[in-house]
N, C-alpha and C positions, 0 to 999 in steps of 0.2 A: 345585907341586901344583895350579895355579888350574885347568891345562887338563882334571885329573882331577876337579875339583870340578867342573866344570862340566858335565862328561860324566855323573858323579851325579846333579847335579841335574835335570838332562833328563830324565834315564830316571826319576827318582821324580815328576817334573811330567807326564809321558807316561802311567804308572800312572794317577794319578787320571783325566787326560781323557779315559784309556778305562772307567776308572768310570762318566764321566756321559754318555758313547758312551752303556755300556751299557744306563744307566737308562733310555733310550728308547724302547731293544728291548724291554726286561724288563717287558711290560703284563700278563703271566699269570703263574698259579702255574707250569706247568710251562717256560713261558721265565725266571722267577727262577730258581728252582732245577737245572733240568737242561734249559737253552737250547732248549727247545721238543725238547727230541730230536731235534735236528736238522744234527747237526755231522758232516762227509762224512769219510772216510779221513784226508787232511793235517791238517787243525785236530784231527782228534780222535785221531793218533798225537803232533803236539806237545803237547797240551796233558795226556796222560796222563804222558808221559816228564818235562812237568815238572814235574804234581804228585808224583812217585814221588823225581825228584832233590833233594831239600831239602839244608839245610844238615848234614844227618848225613854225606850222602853227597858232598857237594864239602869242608868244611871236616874232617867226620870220617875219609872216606877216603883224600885225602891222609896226615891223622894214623895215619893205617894202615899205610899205605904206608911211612912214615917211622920207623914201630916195628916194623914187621914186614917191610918189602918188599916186593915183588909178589904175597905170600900176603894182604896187606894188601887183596886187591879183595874177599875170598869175603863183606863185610859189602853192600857194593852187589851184588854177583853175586848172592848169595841174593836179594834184590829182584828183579833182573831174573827171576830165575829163575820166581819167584812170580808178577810179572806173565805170566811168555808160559806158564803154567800156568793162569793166570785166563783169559787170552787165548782157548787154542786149545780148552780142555775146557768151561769155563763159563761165558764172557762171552754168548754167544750167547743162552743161555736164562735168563740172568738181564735180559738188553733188554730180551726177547718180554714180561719178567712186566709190565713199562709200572706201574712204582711207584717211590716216592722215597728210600723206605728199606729196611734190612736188616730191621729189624724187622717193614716190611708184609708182605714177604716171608715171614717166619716165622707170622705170619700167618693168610695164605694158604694155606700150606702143613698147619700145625698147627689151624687151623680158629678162629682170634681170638682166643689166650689167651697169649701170648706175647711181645705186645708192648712192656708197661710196663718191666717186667722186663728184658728183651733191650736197653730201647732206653737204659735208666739205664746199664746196661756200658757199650755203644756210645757214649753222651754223653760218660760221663768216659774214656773211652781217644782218642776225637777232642780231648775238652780238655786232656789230656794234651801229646797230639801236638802242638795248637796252641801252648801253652807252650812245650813246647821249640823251637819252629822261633824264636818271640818271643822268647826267651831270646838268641837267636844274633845277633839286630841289634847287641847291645852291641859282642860281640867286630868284627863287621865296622865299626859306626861310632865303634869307638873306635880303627882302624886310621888311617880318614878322618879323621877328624875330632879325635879325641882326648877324645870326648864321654865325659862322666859317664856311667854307667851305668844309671841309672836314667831319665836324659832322652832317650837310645838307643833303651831298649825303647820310651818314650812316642811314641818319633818315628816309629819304624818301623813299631808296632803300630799306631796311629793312620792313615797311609798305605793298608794296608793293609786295615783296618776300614771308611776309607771308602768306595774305590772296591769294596770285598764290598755293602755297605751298598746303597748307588748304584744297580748294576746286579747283583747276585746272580750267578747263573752266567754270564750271559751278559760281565761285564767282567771274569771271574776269565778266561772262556776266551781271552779277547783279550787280558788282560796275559799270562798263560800263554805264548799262544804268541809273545810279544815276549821273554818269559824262558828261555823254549827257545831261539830264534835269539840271544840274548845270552849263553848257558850254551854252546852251539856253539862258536861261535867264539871267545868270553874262556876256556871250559878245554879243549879238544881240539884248536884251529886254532890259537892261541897260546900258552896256558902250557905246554902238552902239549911242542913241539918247543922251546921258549926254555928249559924248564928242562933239558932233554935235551942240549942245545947246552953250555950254561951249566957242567952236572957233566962234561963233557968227552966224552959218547958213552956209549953202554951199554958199551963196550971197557973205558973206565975208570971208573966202576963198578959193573962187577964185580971190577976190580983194588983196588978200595978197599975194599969192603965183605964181609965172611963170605958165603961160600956158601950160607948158609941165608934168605940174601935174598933169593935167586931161585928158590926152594922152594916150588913150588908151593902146600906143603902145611905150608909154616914155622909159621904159624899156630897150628897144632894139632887133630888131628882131634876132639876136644869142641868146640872154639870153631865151629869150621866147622859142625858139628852145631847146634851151639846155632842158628845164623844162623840157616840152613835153617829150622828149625821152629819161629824164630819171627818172620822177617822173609818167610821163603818163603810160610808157611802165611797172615802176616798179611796179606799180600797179595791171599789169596782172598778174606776175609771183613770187609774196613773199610770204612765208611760212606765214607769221603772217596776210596775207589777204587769202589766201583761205583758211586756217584752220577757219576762219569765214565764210567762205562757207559752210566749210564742217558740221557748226550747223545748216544749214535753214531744215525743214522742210519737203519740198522738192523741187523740182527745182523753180518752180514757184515763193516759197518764195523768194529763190537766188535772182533770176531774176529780181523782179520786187521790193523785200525790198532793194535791192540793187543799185536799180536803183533811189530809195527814196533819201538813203544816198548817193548818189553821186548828186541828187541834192540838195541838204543838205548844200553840199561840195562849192560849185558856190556860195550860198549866204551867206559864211562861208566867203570866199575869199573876197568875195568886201566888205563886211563887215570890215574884219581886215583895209584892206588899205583903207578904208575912218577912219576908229580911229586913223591910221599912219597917212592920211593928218590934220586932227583934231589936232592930234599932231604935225606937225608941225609949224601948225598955232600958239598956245600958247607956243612951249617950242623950239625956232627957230636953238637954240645952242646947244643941248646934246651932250655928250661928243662921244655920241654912238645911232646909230640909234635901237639899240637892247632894249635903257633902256627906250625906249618910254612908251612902255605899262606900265612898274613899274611906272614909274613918272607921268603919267596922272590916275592911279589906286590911287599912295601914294596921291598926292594932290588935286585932283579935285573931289571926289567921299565922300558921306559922312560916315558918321559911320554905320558897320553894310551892307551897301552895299561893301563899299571897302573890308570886309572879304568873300561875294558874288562874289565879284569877282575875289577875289585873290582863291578863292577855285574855282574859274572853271578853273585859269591857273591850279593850280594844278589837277584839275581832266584832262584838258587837255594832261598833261606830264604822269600821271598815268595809263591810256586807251594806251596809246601807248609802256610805259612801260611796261605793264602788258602782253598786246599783243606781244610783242617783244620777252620776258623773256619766256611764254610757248612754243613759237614756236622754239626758240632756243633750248630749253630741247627737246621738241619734234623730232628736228632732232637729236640733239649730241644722244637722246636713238634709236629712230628707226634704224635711216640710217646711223649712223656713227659708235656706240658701240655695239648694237643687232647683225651687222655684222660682228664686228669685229671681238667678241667672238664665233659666229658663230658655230661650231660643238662639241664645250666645254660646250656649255648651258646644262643647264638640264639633265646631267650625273645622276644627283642622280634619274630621274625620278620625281622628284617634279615639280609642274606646279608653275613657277614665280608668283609672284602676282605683275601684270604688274602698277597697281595704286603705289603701295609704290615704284615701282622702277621709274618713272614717276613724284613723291613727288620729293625722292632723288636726281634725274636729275635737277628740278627745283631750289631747294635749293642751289647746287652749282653751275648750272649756277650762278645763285642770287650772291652768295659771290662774282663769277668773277667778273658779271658786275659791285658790285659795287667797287671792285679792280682798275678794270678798269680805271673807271669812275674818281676816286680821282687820277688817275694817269695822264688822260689826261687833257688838256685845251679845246682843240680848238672843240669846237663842230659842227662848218660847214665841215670843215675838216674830222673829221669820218665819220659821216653823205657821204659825198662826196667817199669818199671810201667803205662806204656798199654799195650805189647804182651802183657806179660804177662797183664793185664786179658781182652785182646783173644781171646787166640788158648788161655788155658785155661779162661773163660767162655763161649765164641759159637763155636769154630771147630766142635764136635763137632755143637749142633745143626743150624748151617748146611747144612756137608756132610753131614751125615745127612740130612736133608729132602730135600736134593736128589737122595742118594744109592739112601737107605736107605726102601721105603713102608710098613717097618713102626715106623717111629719115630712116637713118637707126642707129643701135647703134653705131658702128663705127664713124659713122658722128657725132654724138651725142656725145662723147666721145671726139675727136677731139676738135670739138667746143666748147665746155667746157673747156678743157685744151687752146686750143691756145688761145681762148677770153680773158679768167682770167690772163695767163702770159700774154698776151699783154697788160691786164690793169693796173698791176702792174709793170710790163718796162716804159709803157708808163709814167706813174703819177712820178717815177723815176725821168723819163726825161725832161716832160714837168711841173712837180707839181702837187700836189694833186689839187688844185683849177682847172685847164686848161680843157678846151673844148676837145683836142685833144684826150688822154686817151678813154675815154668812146666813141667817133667815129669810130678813126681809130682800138677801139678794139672789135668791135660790127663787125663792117664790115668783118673785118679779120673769126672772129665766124662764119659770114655767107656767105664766102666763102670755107670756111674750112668746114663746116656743108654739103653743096650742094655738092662739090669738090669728099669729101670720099665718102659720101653716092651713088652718083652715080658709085664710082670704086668699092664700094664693095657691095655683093650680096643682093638685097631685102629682109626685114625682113618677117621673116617665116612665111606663111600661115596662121600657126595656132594661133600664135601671133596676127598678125592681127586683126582675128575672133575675139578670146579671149577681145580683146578690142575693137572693135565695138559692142562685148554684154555689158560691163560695159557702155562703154561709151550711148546704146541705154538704160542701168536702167535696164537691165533683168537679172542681178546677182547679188543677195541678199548679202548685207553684211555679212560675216563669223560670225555664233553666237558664237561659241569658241573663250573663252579668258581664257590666252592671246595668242594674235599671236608668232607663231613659232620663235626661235630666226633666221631662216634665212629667213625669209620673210625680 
């Protein structure tokens, strides 16, 4: 194993150096946070494709694969799908808005009242997400290593807290796309054809396994459902994917590098679940369809490649990590504490230095998640409750605003509130895992959205205007920094 340890360690020593790369770069608010918007086509389809591929989608999709079969991709396919749905319909004019968060955005839209509100969902469903990707370093360095559980998450969360810390978006997008080109080639140019080899050929099996392995649609058409609407839709509307918007270029970039990685994303999916059915095939009994990928990585794979590939799960979990933990920071400071504090800021007359207070945010996010993280188990289960957070509190006003110009703040307001308590009644009632929650609480959101907005009076005129100019790209991003604490 020395040669694979050593190949670990490289790439975790590599990480940080591109942290303190980054730190160099990162002298503004808008190069910490969204690399001066400035990332062309190639860095900003790698580095979308790897915040989107996390450890759900390489350790859990296999584990799909391996209990389902090649129906086992529709949990990353729904992702993909979402992306190249962000991609081609709304990447473009969410660039043009030249803002950091979802919430300014709502904003903008709704005319300032939307924020605090909108941006406490958004905080805890990115910190959600960040948990669970930190939750996942165990299972990977207890493969390697045989590490404690708890000294895992510390190690891994830590790795990744600094080089965010360091350089903010700018060294997230440089390790990113080192975890792209290491996700490439350790699961689609390696594992992909060795475990293929290994189960003896798709000829045999399909001579070993049930027919309902190859079943398109084995999975089930609720589950498949479920995905879609809430991995599809989550994909429109989370802070940790359009703050990777908010790097392209310009819209164009958005648009079409985007449209790259999402389809990226598609032959990511069928990929894992055919090394899940591979898996099957040779390892028929696992205790656990999760520990597929470890056990066909630990045994079947030779020296040297196995630390190849055990650093793309990790780059895997780190890209989602990383992504998760800025954008987390990025709200708890824009939209959650910049407001709170509000009319107390800058009494002294001194202009914040909005980068170090942006470090600071990051940092302790960092400590929570990996608080967190050693505190929970269940990592489908959180997972399950940020999106559900996500996508029955924030999807209806989002796409409303962008949609719909007769939604109004009020409605907006509403929806947001009743969707989020009806998703945490519901989950209550019916379980964190259940279908119910995240339906009947979507629904209620966009009744309750349509409901008020039409009883109360259409958003102001000049509101409107105001955001048909961002939205048409003809209002320059503000060059003073930092932004106002009540922005």
């Amino acid at each position: 194993m020395a040669v694979d340890y050593t190949v670990i360690v490289v790439y975790l020593a590599g990480m940080l150096a591109m942290g303190w790369w980054g730190m160099r770069r990162a002298k503004s608010k808008s190069e910490f946070l969204v690399a001066g918007r400035r990332l062309g086509p190639a860095m900003y389809s790698g580095t979308m494709a790897a915040i989107v591929l996390g450890g759900a989608s390489t350790i859990g999709g296999v584990g799909l694969g391996y209990q389902y079969g090649l129906s086992g991709a529709w949990m990353v396919f729904a992702i993909g799908l979402g992306l190249l749905a962000l991609s081609i319909f709304f990447s473009a004019r969410i660039a043009r808005l030249k803002v950091y968060t979802v919430s300014e955005m709502l904003d903008l839209r709704y005319g300032g009242r939307a924020g605090v509100i909108s941006g406490v969902v958004m905080w805890a469903y990115t910190l959600m997400l960040a948990v669970t990707s930190t939750i996942a370093y165990a299972t990977i360095f207890d493969v390697l290593f045989d590490m404690n559980r708890t000294l895992a998450i510390v190690l891994g969360g830590s790795i990744v807290v600094a080089y965010s810390t360091l350089g903010g978006m700018w060294s997230i997008t440089l390790t990113d796309m080192v975890q792209f080109v290491v996700k490439t080639i350790g699961v689609l140019l390696l594992l992909l054809p060795i475990a293929v080899v290994k189960a003896g050929g798709f000829s045999e099996m399909k001579a070993k396994l049930p027919t309902e392995y190859f079943d398109p649609l084995g999975i089930g058409g609720e589950t498949i459902f479920t995905y879609v609407l809430i991995y599809t839709f989550g994909m429109l509307i989370g802070q940790d994917i359009w703050q990777r918007v908010f790097t392209a270029r310009s819209d164009t970039t958005a648009k079409w590098g985007g449209t790259v990685a999402g389809t990226y994303c598609l032959v990511y999916a069928v990929a894992g679940a055919v090394i899940g059915t591979a898996a099957k095939v040779m390892y028929p009994t696992l205790p656990s369809a999760d520990t597929a990928f470890a056990t066909i990585v630990k045994d079947e794979l030779p020296v040297g490649v196995r630390g190849l590939v055990l650093a793309a799960a990790l780059a895997a979990v780190m890209s989602t990590s990383s992504g998760a933990l800025i954008a987390c920071a990025t709200v708890a400071n824009n939209d959650i504490w910049s407001r709170l504090r509000g009319a107390t800021a800058n009494q002294d007359g001194k202009e914040r230095d909005e980068v170090k207070d942006n470090r600071v945010f990051i940092l302790v996010m960092g400590i929570a998640v990996i608080c967190t993280a050693i505190a929970l188990n269940n990592v489908v289960e959180a997972l399950t409750v940020a999106y559900n957070l996500l996508v029955g509190g924030l999807l209806v006003p989002i796409l409303g605003g962008l949609l719909w110009n007769r939604g109004t703040a009020q409605g907006a307001l509403a929806s947001v509130v009743v969707g989020g308590v009806a998703v945490i009644g519901l989950m209550a009632t019916y379980g964190i895992l259940a279908n119910e929650p995240v339906y009947y609480g979507l629904l209620s959101s966009l009744a309750v959205y349509v409901i008020v907005s039409l009883a109360t009076p259409a958003t102001d005129a000049a509101v409107l205007a105001a955001w048909r100019e961002r939205l048409a790209g003809r209002v320059a991003e503000p060059l003073s920094e930092p932004v106002p604490a009540h922005q």
